[in-house]
N, C-alpha and C positions, 0 to 999 in steps of 0.2 A: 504494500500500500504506500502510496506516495503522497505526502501532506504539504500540501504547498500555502502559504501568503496570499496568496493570489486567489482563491476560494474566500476569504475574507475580506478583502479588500483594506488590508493595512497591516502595515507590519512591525514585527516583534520592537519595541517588549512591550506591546499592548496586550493585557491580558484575554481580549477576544482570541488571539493566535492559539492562546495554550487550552480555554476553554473550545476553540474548534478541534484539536485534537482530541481531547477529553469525547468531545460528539461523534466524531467520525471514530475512535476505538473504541466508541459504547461502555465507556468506566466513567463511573458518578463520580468515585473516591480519587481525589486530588495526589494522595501520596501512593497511591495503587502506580503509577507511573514513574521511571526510571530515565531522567532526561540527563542525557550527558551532554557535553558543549566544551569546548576548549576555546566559547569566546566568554570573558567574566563575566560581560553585562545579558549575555543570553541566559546564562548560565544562575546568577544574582537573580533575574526576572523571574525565571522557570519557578527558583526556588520562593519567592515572595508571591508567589502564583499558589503555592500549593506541592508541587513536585519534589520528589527526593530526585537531587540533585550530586551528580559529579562531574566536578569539571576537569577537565585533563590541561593539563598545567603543563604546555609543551615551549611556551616563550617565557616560562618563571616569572612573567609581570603582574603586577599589584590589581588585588580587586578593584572595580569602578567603584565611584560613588554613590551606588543606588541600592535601596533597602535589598534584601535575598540573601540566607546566608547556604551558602550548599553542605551539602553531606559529605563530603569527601572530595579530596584532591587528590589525583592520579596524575604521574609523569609519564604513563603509556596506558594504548587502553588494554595493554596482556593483562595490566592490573585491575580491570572490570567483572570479570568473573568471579574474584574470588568476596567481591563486596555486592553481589546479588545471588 
């Protein structure tokens, strides 16, 4: 399944994005969902959204300044299985 911005008409880190996904995978439950992102401020959003959140930390730079705190930082995603 392919989820695009473009179905919505506007894009991240508008919470309509994350609740279109939530509608199109048919899950009520906000933390039911595993959003990973290697960019902070998607990643920040997702998680001030509702989402358990990892972000993959592959430029080691500083979170943005926007509310979301994530579950977990990973420096590759080999290290994703073992925190789902």
């Amino acid at each position: 399944m392919i989820l695009s911005v473009e179905d919505v008409g506007i894009y991240k880190p508008s919470r309509r994005v994350y609740r279109h996904a939530m509608h199109k995978l048919q899950i009520q439950d906000a933390p039911a969902i595993c959003f990973v992102s290697a960019n902070s401020w998607d990643a920040q959003a997702a998680a001030q959204f509702g989402f358990q959140v990892v972000k993959l930390a592959r430029s080691g730079g500083q979170d943005d300044r926007i509310p979301g705190k994530v579950s977990a930082t990973i420096p590759s995603l080999s290290e994703l299985a073992a925190l789902v």
